[in-house]
C-alpha positions as CSV (number, residue, x, y, z in Angstrom):
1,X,-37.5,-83.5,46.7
2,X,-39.1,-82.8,50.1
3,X,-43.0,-82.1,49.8
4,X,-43.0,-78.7,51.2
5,X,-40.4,-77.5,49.2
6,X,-42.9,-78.3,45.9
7,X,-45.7,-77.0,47.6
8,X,-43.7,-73.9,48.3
9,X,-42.9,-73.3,44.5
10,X,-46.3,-73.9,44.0
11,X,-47.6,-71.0,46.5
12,X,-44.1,-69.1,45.2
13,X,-45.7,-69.2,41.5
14,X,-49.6,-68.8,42.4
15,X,-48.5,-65.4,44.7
16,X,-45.8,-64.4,42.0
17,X,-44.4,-61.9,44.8
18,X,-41.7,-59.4,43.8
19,X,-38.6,-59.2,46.0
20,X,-36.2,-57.0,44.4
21,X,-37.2,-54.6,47.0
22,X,-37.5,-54.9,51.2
23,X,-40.7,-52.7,50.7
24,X,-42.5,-54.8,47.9
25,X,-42.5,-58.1,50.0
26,X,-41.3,-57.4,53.5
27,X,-42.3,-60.9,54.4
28,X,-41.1,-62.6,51.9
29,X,-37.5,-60.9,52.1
30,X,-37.8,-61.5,56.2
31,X,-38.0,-65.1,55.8
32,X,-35.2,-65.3,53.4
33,X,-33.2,-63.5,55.5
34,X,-33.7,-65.7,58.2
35,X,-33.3,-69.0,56.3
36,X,-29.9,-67.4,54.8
37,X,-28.8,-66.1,58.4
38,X,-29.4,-70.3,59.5
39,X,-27.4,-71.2,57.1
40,X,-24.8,-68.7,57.3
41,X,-23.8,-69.2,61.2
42,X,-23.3,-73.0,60.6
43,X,-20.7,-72.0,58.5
44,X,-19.1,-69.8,60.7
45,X,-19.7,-66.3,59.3
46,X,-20.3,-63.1,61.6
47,X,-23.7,-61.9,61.7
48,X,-22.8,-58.8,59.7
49,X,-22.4,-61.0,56.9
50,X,-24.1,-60.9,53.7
51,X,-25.9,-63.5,51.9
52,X,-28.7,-64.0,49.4
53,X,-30.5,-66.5,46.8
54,X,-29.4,-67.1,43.6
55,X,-30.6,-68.9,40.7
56,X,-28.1,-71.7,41.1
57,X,-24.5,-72.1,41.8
58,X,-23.2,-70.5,38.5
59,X,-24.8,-67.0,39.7
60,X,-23.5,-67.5,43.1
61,X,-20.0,-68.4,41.9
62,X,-20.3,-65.3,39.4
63,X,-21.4,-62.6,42.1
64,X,-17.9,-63.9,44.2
65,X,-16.2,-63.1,41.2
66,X,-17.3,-59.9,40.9
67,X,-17.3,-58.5,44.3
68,X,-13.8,-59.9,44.5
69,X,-12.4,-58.2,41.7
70,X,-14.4,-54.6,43.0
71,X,-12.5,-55.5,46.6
72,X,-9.1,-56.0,45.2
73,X,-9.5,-53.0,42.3
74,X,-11.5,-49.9,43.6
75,X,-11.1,-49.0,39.6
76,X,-13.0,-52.2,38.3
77,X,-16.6,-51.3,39.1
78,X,-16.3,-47.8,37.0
79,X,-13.9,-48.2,34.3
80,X,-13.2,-51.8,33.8
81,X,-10.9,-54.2,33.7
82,X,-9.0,-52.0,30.9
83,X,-8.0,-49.2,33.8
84,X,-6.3,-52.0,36.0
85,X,-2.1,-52.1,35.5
86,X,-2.2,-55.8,35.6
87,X,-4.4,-59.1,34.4
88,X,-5.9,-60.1,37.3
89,X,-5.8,-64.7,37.6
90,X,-7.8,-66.7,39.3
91,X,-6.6,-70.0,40.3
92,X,-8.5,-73.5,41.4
93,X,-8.4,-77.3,40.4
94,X,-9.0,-78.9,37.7
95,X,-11.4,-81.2,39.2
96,X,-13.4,-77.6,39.7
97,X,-16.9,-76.9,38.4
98,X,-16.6,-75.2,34.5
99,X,-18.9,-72.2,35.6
100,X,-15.3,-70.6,36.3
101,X,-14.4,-70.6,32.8
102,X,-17.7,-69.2,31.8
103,X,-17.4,-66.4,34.3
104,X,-14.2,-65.7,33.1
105,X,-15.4,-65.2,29.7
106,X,-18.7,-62.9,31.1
107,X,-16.6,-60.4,33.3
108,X,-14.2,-59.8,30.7
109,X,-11.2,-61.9,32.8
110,X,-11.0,-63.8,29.6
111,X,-10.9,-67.6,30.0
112,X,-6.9,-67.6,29.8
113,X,-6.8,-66.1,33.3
114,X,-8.3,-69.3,34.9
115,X,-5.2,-71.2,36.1
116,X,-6.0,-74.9,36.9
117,X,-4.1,-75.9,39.3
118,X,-3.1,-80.0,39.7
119,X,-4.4,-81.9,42.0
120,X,-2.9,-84.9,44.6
121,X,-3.8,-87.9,44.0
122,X,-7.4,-88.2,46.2
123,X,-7.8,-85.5,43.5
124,X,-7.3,-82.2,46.0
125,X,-6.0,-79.3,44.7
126,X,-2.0,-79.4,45.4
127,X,-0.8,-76.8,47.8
128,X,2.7,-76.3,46.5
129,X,1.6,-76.0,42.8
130,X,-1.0,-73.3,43.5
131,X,1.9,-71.2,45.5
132,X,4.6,-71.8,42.5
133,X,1.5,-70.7,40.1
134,X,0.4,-67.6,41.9
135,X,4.5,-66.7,42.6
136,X,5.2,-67.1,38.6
137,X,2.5,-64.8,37.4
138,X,3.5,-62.0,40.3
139,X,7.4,-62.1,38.6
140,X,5.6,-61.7,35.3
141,X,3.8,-58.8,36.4
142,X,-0.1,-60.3,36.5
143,X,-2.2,-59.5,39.7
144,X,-3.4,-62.9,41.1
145,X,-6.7,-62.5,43.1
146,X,-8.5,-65.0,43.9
147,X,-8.7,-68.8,45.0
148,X,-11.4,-71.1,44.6
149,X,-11.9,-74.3,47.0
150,X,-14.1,-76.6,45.8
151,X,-16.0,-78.6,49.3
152,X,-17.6,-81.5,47.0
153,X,-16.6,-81.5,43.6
154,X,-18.8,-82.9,41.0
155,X,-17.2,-86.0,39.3
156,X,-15.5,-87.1,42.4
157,X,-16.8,-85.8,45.2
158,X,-13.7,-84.4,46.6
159,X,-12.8,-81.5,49.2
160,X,-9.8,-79.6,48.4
161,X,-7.8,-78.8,51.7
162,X,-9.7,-75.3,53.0
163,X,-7.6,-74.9,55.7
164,X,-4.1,-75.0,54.0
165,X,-5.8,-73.1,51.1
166,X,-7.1,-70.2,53.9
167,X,-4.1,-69.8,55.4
168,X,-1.9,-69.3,51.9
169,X,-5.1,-66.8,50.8
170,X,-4.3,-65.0,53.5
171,X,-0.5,-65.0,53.4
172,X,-0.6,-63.3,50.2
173,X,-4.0,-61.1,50.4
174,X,-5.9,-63.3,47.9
175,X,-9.9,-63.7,48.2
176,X,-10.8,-67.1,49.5
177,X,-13.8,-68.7,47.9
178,X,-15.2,-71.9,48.6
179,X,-17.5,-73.5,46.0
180,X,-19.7,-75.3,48.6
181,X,-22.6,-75.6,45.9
182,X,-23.1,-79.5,46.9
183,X,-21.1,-80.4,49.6
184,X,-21.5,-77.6,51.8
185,X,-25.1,-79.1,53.0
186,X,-22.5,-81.7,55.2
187,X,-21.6,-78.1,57.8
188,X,-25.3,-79.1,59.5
189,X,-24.0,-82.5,60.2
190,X,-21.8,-83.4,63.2
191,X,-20.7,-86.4,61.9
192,X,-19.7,-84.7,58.3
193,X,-18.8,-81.3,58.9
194,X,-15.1,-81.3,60.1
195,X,-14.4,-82.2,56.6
196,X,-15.7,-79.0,55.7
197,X,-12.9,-77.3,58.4
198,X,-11.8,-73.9,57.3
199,X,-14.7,-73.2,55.1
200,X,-15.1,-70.6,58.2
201,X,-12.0,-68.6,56.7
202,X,-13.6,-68.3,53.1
203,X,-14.4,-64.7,52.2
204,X,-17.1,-65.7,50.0
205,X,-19.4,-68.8,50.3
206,X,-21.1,-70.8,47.3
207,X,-24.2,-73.4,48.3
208,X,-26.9,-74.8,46.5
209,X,-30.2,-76.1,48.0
210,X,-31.4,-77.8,45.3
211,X,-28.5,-80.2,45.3
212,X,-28.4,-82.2,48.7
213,X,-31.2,-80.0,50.6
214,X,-33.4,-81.9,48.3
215,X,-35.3,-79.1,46.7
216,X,-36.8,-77.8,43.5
217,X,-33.9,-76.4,41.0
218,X,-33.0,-73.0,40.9
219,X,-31.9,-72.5,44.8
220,X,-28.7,-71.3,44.8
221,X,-27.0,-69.5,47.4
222,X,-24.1,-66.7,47.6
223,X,-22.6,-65.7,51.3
224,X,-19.8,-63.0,51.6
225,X,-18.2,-61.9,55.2
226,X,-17.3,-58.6,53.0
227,X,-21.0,-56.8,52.6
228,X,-19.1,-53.6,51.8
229,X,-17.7,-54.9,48.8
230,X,-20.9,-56.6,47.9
231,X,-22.8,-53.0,48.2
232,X,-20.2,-51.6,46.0
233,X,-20.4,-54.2,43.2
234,X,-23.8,-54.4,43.0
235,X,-25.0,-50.7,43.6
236,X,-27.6,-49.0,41.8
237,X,-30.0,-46.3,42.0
238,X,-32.8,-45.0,39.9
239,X,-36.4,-42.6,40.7
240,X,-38.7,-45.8,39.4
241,X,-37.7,-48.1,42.5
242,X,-38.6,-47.5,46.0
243,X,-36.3,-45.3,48.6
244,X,-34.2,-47.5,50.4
245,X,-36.5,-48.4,54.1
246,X,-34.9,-47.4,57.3
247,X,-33.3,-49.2,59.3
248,X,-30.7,-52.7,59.0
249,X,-32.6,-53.8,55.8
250,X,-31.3,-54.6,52.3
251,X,-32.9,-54.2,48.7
252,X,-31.9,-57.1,47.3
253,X,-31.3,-55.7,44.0
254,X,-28.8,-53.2,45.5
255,X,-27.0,-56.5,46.9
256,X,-27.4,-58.8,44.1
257,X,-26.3,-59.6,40.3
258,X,-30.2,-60.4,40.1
259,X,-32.9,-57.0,39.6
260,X,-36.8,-58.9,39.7
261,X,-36.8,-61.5,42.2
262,X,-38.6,-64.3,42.7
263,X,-39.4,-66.0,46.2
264,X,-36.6,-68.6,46.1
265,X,-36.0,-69.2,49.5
266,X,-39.4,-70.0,50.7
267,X,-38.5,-73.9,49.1
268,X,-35.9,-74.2,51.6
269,X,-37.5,-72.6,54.8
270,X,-40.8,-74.6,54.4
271,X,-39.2,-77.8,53.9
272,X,-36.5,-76.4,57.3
273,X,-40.1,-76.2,58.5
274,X,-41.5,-79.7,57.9
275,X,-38.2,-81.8,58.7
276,X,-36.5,-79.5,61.2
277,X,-33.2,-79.5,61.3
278,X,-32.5,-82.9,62.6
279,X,-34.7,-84.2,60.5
280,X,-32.5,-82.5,57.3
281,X,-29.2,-84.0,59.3
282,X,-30.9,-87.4,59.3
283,X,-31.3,-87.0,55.5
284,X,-28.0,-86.4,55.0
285,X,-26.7,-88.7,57.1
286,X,-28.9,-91.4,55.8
287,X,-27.8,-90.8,51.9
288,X,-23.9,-91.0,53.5
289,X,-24.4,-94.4,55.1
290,X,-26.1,-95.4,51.5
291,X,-23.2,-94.6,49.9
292,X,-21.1,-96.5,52.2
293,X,-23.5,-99.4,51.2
294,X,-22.7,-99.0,47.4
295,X,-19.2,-98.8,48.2
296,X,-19.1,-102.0,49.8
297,X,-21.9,-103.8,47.4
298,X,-19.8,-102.7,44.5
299,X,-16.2,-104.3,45.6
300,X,-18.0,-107.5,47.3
301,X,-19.1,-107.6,43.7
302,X,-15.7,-107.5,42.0
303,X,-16.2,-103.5,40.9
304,X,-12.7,-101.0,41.6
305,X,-13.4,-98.2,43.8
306,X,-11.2,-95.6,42.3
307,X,-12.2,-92.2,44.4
308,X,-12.1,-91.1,47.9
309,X,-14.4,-88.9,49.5
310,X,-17.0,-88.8,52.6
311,X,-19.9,-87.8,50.5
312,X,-22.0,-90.3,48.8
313,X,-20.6,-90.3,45.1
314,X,-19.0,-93.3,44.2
315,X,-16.2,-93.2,41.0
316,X,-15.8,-97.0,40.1
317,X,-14.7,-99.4,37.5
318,X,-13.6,-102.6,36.0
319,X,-10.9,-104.5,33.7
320,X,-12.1,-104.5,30.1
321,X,-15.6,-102.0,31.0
322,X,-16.8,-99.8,28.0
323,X,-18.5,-97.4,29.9
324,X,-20.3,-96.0,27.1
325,X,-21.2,-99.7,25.9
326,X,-22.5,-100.1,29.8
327,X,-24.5,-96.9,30.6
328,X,-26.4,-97.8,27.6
329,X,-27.6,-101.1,29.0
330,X,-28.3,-99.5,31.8
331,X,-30.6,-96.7,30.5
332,X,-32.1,-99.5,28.1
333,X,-33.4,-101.4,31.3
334,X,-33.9,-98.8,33.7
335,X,-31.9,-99.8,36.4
336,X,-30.4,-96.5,37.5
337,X,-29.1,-93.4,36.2
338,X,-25.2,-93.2,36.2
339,X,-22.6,-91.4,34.1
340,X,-18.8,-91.7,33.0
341,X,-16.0,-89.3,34.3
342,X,-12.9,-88.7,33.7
343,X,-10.7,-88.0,36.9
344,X,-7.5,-86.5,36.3
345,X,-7.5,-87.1,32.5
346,X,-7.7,-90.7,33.1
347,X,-10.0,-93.2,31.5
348,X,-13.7,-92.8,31.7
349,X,-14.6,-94.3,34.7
350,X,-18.6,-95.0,36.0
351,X,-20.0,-92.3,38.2
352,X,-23.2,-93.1,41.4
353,X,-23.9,-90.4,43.5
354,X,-26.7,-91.1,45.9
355,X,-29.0,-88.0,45.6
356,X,-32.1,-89.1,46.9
357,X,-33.1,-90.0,51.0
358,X,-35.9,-92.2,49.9
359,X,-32.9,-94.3,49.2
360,X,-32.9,-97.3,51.1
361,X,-30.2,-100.7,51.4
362,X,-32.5,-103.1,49.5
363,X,-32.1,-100.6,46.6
364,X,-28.8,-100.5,46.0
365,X,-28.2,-103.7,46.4
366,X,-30.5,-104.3,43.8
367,X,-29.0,-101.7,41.5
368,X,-25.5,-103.8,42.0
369,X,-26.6,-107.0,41.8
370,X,-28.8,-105.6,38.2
371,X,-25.8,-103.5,36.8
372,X,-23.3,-106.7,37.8
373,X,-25.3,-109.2,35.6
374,X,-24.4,-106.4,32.4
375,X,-20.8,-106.1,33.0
């Protein structure tokens, strides 16, 4: 984590400000804003956009559920899912994160109405699947509505293909979101961000500082291009909060799954603050060469690569491993912290992902040469 970013939860719990309104902590609120708005344009999204923080990704990827579902049924937000003629699906991969299947369960979608879509075999959600899935439940009368791209999933690291998945959204007048709650930190980098191409399409945006903006937990982030939609999922009024201010400001609890509000942003501008952003692309940069290191220290080695992505996570293996048998000897002795995957329903398989810029060479190779000697 970068220092100003502890420092700032530190000030963020000493000052204990309340943002739920723009009148309570005008400041506050501003700044957000601002850090959101940075954010926002490297994605691509018009300044009339909408954004806000979150407590992580799973509330991010919740509030695009929900606003989708008030956009496509103007019936949702009053009398629930029980007034709509037909099951409304969502559809994404099954290398996506689970949140999805949680959120189905919370809005009343019901966890059947996640399809999970196959993937290809770099593990990207397959194209002509998703249209034959989304074409099957129309004939049988369901009311498909949304598609979720991940940019970075979480076992593999792998971007599904945004702009072939735009495109089709927009062919058949589904939402478009992109679960950017890791990768989507690569759109500030030139060298990374064209494998983020078509996230700039996505109606609804999910990103997470506390993942590779190197921050303290609980800094999600949720951007819509829709802030219509987002006023009438999330409106509210009552005598015992303030009157709405004049003028082109929010209340973030009229915008927002969240009510009280804590300063969550201010992590992410101070440490945008310290480092700048070149300083944040050198950071991410720097963790991507590192995991083109571990790549290469891994098969000179005598370890099988067995994923393909341009983010630092590294899937890998080895005839005859027991993965469980190995991550234990690696806890015993400290050497790193790694897990075991399954990708694609395959065999567990070890899991690196470089998530730290104080990373350096001489490390890794030390953690190869360490982890080598127990295999």
């Amino acid at each position: 984590m970068t220092l100003a970013s502890v420092v700032a939860d530190t000030l963020v719990a000493l000052f204990n400000p309340q943002l739920a309104t723009w009148r309570t902590s005008p400041a506050a609120n501003e700044i957000e804003r601002h850090t959101l708005a940075w954010l926002m344009g490297k994605f691509g999204f018009p300044p009339t956009a909408l954004a806000s923080f979150t407590s992580g990704g799973a509330e991010a990827n919740l509030s695009a559920v929900v606003v989708a579902l008030t956009r496509a049924f103007p019936e949702y937000g009053e009398d629930g899912l029980r007034a709509l003629a037909a099951a409304p699906t969502i559809y994404l991969s099954g290398e996506a994160h689970h949140s999805f299947s949680k959120i189905a369960h919370v809005t009343g979608l019901g966890r059947r109405a996640v399809r999970t879509v196959p993937t290809d075999r770099h593990l990207r959600m397959d194209l002509g699947d998703l249209a034959r899935r989304v074409a099957e439940d129309r004939r049988a009368g369901g009311a498909p509505v949304m598609v979720v791209g991940t940019a970075g999933t979480t076992a593999a690291g792998a971007i599904d293909p945004l702009p072939e998945l735009a495109q089709f959204c927009r062919s058949e007048g589904l939402w478009f979101h992109v679960d950017a709650a890791w990768g989507g930190a690569a759109i500030i980098s030139p060298h990374l961000r064209g494998h983020l191409a078509g996230i700039e399409a996505a109606d609804s945006i999910t990103c997470d500082a506390h993942k590779w903006f190197s921050v303290p937990m609980g800094a999600g982030m949720f951007f819509c291009r829709h802030p219509d939609a987002v006023g009438r999922a999330f409106r509210v009024a009552t005598s015992y909060m303030p009157g709405k201010t004049p003028g082109p400001t929010h209340d973030p609890y009229t915008t927002s799954i969240q009510w009280s509000r804590r300063f969550i942003g201010l992590k992410l501008f101070l440490a945008l603050a310290e480092h700048g952003e070149a300083g944040y692309v050198e950071m991410i940069e720097h963790q991507t060469r590192m995991g083109d290191v571990l790549r290469r220290a891994l098969q000179r080695a005598g370890w099988r690569i067995v994923n393909t992505s341009p983010l630092p996570l590294v899937c890998f293996t080895r005839e005859g491993l027991d993965t469980t048998a190995f991550l234990a000897a690696l806890y015993q002795r400290q050497i790193a912290w790694m897990s075991d995957v399954r990708l694609a329903g395959g065999e567990p398989v070890l899991r690196a992902c470089v998530t730290s810029f104080r990373t350096s060479e001489s490390d890794i190779e030390w953690v190869v040469r360490e982890m080598t000697r127990l295999a």
